[in-house]
N, C-alpha and C positions, 0 to 999 in steps of 0.2 A: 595646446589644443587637446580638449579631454573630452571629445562630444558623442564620441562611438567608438568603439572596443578596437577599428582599425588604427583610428589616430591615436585609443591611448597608446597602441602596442609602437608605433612608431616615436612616439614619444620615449618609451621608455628605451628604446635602442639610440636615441642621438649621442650616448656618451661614447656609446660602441664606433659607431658611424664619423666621429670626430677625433677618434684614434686609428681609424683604420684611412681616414683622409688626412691623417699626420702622414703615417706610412706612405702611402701612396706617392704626396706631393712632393715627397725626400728626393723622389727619383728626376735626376735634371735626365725628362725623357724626351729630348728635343731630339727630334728626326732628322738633323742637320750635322753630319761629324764633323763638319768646319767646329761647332758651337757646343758640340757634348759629343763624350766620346760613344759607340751606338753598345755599349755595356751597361747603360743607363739605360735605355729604352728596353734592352733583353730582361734587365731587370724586373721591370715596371711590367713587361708582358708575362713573364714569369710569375710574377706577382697577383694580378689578376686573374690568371690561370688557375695560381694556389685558392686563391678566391671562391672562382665558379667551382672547385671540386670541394672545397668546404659546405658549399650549398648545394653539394647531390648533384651539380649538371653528370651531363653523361658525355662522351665522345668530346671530351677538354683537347682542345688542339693549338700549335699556336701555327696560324698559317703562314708560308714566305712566299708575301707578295712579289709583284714583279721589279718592285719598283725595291725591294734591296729592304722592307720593313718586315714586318709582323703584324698579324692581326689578330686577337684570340678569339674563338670560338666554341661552342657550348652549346648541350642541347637539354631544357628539364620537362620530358616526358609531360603531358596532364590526363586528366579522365578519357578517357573512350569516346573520340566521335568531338572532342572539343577540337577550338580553332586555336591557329598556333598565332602566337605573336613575336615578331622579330624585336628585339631590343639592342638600340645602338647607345653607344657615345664610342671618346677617344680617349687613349691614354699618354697621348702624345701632346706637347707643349710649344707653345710659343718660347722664345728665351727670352734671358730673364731682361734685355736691355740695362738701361744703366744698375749697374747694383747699387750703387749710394744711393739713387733715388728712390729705393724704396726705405719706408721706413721701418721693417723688420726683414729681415733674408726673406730671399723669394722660396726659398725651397724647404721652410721651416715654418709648419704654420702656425701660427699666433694669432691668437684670440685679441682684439681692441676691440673697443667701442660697438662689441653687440655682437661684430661679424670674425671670420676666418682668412687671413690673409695670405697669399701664398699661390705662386705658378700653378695653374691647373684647377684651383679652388673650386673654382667653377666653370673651367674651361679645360677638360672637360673631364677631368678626373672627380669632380662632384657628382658628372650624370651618373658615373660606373657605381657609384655610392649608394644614389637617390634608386637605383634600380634593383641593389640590392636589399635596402629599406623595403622596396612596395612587395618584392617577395616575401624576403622574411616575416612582414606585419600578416600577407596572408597564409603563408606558414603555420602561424600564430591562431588565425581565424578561420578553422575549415579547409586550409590546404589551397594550394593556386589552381582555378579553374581553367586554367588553356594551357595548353604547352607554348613556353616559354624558349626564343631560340635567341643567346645570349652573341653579338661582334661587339668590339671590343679593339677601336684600329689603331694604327701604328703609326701613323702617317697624312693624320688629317690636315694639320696644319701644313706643312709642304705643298699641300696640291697635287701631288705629282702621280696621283690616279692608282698607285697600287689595289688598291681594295676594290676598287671598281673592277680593273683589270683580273681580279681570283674570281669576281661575281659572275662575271662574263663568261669566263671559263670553265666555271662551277656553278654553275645557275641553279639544279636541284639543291644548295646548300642552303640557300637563304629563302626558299620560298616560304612563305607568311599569308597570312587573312589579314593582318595586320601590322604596322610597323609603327614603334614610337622611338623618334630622331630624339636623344636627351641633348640635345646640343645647342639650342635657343634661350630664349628666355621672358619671362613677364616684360609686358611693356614699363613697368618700374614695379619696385616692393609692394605685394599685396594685391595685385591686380592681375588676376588670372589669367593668362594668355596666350593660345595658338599663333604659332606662326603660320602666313597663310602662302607668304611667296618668301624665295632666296632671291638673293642676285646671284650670278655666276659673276666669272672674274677669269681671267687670265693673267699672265706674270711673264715679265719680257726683261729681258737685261740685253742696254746699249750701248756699244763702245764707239766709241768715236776718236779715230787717229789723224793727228795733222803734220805731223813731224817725225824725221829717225830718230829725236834725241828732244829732251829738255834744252831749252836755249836761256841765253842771258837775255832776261828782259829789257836792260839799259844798249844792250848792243842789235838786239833785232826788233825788239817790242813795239810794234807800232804797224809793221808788213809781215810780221809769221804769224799762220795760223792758228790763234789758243782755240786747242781740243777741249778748252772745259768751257770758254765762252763761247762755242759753236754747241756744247751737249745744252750748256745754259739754254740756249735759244730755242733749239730743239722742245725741252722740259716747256717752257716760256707757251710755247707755242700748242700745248694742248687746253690751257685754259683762257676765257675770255676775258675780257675787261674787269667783269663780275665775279669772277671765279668757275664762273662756269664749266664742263667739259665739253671741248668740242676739239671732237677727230671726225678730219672728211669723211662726209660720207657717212656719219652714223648718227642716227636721230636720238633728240636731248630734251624732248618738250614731254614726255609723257605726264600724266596726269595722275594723284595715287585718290580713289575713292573708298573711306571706309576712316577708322580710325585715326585720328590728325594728332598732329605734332606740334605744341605750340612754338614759336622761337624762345619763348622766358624760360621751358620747361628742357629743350635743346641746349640751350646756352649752360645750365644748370648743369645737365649730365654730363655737358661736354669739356665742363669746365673751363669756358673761352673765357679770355680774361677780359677784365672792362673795359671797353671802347673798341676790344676789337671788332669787326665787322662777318657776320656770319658770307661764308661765298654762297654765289648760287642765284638764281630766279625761282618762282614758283613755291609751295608751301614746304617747309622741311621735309613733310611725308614723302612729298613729289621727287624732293632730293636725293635723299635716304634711301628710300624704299623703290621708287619707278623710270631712274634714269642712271645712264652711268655715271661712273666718279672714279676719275685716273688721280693716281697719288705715288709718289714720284716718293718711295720707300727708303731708298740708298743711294749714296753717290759714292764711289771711290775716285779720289785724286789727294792730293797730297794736303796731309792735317795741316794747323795753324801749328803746331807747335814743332818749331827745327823748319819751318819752308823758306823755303830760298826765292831770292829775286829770279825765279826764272820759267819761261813760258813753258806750260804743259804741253807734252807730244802727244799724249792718250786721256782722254777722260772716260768713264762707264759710270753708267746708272740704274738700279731695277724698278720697273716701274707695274701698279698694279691697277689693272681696268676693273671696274666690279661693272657686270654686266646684267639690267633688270632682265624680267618675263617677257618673253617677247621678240628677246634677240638674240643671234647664235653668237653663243663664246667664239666659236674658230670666225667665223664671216667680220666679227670684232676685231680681231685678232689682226687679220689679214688688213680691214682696214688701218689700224695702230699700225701698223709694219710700212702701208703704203707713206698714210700720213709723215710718222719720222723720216722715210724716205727722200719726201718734196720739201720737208723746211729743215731736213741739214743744211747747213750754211758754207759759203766759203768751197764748195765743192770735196767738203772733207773727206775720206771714208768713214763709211758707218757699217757698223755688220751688230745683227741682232738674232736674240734666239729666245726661244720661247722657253721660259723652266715651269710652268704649269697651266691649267687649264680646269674649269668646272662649267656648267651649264647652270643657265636658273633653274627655278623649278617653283610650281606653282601649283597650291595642295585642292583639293574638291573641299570646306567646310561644311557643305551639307552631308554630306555623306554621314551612313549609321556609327560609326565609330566616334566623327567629331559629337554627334548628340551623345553619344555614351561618357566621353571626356568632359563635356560641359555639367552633365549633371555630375561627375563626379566631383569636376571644380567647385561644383556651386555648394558640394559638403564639406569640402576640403576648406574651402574660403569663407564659411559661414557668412553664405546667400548672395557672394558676390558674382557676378556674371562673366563667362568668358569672354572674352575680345579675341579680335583676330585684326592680328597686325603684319605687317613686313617687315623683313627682316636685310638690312643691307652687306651682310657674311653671306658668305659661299659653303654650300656641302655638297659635294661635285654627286657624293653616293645618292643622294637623293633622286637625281634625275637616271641611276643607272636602275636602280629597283622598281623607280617606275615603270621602263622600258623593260625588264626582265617579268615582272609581274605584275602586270597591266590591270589585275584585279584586287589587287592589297589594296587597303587605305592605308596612306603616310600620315603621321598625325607628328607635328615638331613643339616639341615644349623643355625646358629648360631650364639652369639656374642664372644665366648669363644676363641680368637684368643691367640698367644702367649704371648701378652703383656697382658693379663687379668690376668695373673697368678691363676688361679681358685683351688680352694685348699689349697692355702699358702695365707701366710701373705699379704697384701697390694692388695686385690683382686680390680678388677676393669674393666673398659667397655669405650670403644671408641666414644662418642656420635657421630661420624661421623660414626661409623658401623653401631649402632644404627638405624641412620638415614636413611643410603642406604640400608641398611638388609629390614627396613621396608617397602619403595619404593618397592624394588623387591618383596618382597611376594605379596602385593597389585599386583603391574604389571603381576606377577606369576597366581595369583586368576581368571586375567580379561584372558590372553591365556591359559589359563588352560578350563574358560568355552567355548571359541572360539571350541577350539581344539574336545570337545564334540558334537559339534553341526557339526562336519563336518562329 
């Protein structure tokens, strides 16, 4: 992309931007010290930190949420009388799940087939990238027109509300006219895209105990209680026929209006293999985007490899609600809590607890800022039009900045497209999204201060 003096300059920074996303994705910065030890995340925040103070930010801090992470923070000054804009993503990771499954180390990135492959690529240690590009290009071109207020969190993928909880507490630190979430992404390659709503989600782990002890299956099997075929039932019993989700008491029929989802184009990204059957009623968007969807993450009980003929006394499983616009995470919650409660089986004990929590959130697209994004897409993308789609991930921070600053526009865009696969094995990022993502925000930045001054 060589069509005005911002993309060429971003162009000519992707070899920088692809070394410094080598760096970055080295660091296994998983928020979980069951899964990485938390020397890898201090690292990775560390690192960012070195970052924003290479690019002039001012007041570089790295914050300790409550919740036991890090968030870094940053602030770059602009002209007099300009509006300030908040810029997010995370530098915190999913794990790597199976490592043979992937076909290059997850934490090493590698160039195949056009794109970058690698934990974080685009989820979400790309956004921290893409945000550094749209400065620098303006840098480059005239200097950045707003002041720019740089988080940077530690802990997004956990759920587990830290950064909400500093914002809360710290409220004068984040305030904005503006806020761009790097943590979504185009509805697929090429196709410029706001997100319009999240689902929220909650996370619950169930244990279910039936016994003081493992029994011989040939000596009791048949009259003691299996704790893993009473968790089964339980699991069993949140989906319908169809695949559906249905927990008492919480409505499952919404409808999604605006941007639709084929099933050819679903099965594609989703990689369902042939003959299987998509779950669900209603159009994918309906699925996806406007209703919830319980998915039954983990189980612990005893592997296949070394298990013995003998009946389970404990089973546990974590399981994730994603919760559309509309409905309260906690009022979900509480429902999921009753629900498991009435179809544990066998009169087993069950005891359950909650490890996170986020609310939807559901952005205004009319709003002056989204016209400012659109025309900058439409330069970034030579003439393609924005869309505005839903997004079925959770960003809990979204609904707290709303509630903190009731007068910002949140605007959510991203490298996280279908082909990124974000979460699974073989993660990775488009360095042409990359590239135009960053284009537009810069361009985004420059009619965004226009738009103020009118």
């Amino acid at each position: 992309m060589t069509s005005n003096p911002i993309a060429e300059t971003v162009a000519s920074l992707m070899p920088r931007a692809k070394a410094e996303l080598t760096e970055l994705v080295a660091f296994q910065s998983v928020a979980d010290v069951a899964v990485a030890p938390k020397s890898e995340c201090e690292a990775a925040a560390n690192w960012v930190a070195g970052a924003l103070h290479a690019e002039g930010f001012q007041d570089v801090a790295l914050l300790d949420t409550p919740d036991g992470s890090q968030s870094v923070y940053g602030l770059l000054p602009g002209p007099e009388g300009a509006p300030t804009v908040l810029l997010y993503a995370h530098y915190d990771v999913q794990p790597k799940l199976d490592e043979s499954a992937w076909a290059t180390p997850p934490f090493e990135l590698t160039e195949r087939n056009g794109r970058w492959y690698g934990r974080g690529a685009a989820d979400c240690k790309g956004g921290f990238i893409m945000h550094l590009l749209a400065l620098r290009a303006l840098k480059s071109n005239g200097g950045i027109p707003v002041s720019v207020k740089m988080i940077v969190e530690g802990s997004e993928e956990q759920g587990t509300g830290g950064l909400e909880q500093y914002a809360e507490a710290h409220p004068e630190l984040l305030t904005a006219d503006a806020v761009v979430i790097g943590d979504t992404g185009n509805f697929r390659v090429g196709l410029p895209t706001v997100t319009a709503t999240l689902r929220g989600m909650t996370m619950i782990r169930v244990r279910i105990d039936t016994l003081e002890g493992n029994l011989h299956s040939g000596q009791f099997g048949g009259a003691a209680p299996d704790a893993l075929a009473a968790l089964i039932r339980v699991l069993d019993s949140l989906r319908a026929e169809d695949g559906s989700t249905v927990i008492d008491g919480l409505p499952a029929q919404a409808r999604w209006d605006g941007l639709q989802y084929s099933e050819d184009e679903f099965r594609k990204d989703a990689k369902v293999l042939d003959g299987v059957g998509l779950t669900g009623n209603g159009t994918v968007a309906d699925r996806v985007w406007a209703r919830p969807a319980v998915t039954v993450i983990g189980i612990d009980c005893h592997p296949v490899a070394g298990a013995t003929p003998s009946i389970p006394a404990s089973a546990r499983a974590q399981i994730s609600l994603r919760v559309p616009p509309g409905q309260d995470a906690a009022e979900a919650t509480e429902l999921l809590f009753a629900h498991i409660e009435k179809h544990t089986p066998f009169n087993a004990r069950v005891s359950m607890e909650q490890v996170g929590q986020g609310q939807a959130f559901q952005a205004d697209v009319t709003s002056p800022a989204y016209t400012s994004m659109a025309e900058a897409m439409r330069v970034a993308y030579r003439g393609e039009e924005m869309q505005a789609a839903g997004m079925g991930g959770s960003i809990p921070l979204c609904n707290t900045l709303a509630a903190l600053y009731p007068d910002a526009e949140i605007l959510l865009i991203g490298l996280s497209e279908p082909e990124a696969q974000i979460h699974a094995v073989n993660e990775s990022v488009s360095p042409e999204e990359l590239e135009r993502l960053s284009v537009a925000e810069a361009l985004f930045l420059v009619n965004y201060a226009e738009s103020k001054k009118a």
